[in-house]
C-alpha positions in Angstrom: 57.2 -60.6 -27.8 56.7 -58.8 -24.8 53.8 -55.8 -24.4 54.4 -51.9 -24.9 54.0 -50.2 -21.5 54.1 -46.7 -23.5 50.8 -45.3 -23.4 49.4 -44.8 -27.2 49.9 -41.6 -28.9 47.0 -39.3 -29.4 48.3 -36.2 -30.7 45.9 -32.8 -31.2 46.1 -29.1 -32.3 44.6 -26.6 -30.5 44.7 -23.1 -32.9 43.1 -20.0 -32.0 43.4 -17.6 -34.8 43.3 -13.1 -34.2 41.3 -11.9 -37.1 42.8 -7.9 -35.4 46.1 -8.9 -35.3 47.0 -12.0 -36.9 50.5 -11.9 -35.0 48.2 -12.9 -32.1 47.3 -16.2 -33.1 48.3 -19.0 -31.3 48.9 -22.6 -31.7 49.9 -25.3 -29.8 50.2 -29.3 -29.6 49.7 -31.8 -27.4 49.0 -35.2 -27.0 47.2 -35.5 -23.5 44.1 -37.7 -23.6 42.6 -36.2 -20.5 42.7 -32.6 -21.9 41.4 -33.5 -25.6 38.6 -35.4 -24.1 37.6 -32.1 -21.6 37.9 -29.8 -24.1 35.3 -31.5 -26.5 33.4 -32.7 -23.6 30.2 -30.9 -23.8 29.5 -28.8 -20.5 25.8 -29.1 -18.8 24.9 -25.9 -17.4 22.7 -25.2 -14.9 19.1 -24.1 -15.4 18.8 -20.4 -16.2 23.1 -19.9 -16.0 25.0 -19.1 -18.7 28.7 -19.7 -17.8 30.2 -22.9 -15.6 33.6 -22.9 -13.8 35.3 -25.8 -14.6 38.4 -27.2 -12.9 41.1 -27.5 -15.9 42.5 -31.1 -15.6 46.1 -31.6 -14.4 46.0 -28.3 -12.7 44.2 -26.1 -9.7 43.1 -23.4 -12.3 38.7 -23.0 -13.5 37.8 -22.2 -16.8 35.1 -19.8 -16.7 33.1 -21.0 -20.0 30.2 -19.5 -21.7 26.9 -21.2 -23.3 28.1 -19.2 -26.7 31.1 -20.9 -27.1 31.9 -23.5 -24.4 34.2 -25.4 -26.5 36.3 -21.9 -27.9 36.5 -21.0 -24.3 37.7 -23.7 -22.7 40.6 -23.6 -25.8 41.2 -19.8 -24.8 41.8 -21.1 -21.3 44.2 -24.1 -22.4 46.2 -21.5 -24.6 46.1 -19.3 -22.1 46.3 -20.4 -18.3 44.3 -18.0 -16.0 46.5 -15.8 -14.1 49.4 -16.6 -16.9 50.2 -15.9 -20.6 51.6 -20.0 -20.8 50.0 -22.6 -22.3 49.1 -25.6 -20.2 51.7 -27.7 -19.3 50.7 -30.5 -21.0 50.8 -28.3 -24.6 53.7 -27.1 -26.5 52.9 -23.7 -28.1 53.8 -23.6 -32.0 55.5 -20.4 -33.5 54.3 -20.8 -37.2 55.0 -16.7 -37.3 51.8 -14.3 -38.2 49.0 -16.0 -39.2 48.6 -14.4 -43.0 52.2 -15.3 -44.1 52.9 -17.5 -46.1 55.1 -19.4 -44.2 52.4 -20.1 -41.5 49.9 -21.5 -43.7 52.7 -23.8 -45.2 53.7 -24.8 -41.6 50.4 -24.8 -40.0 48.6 -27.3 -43.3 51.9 -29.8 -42.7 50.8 -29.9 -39.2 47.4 -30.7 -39.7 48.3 -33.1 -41.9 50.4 -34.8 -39.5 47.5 -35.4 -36.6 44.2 -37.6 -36.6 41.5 -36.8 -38.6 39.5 -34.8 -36.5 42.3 -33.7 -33.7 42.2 -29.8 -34.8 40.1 -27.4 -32.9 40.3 -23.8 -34.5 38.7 -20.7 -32.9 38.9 -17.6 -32.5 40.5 -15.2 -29.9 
């Protein structure tokens, strides 16, 4: 039996929820090895800095990311390209509607259901 070229599947969730304006929220999908494993990466800042610019993979764009939140930060910037209001290429932005209908929640559970164990980053705009 011959050998599967087609790289394995590694699908993730990336959801950033507006507690103002739950309209805001945003989620998207992807399934890009290289940016799950950068975006849980921890980040080593420098002594006595508290932000690092990171290149974001696959593109020319830096993520400027914070020791509070390196991890929700590098998410805003995936959601979010600098300089754009588009995802990254890679992802596929979700519209699951406003975050406090019911409809979303129904959507958004059937879709964390359907990736890994441990795939889902949610954060906070």
């Amino acid at each position: 039996m011959a050998r599967s070229i087609v790289p394995p599947h590694h699908p993730f969730v990336i959801a950033l929820f507006d507690e103002i304006d739950p309209a805001g929220s945003t989620v998207v999908y992807g399934d890009d090895p290289e940016l799950w494993a950068w975006l849980t990466r921890p980040v080593a800042f420098a002594a006595g800095r508290e932000f690092a610019e990171l290149t974001i993979p696959g593109t020319r764009s830096r993520a400027h990311v914070t020791i509070w939140a390196p991890e929700n930060d590098k998410a805003q910037h995936l959601t979010r390209m600098p300089s754009t209001n588009q995802p990254h290429p890679s992802l596929i932005e979700l519209d699951l509607g406003p975050a406090q209908s019911l409809a979303f929640r129904a959507s958004y559970a059937r879709l964390v259901r359907a990736v890994p164990k441990g795939r889902v980053f949610e954060g906070a705009w």
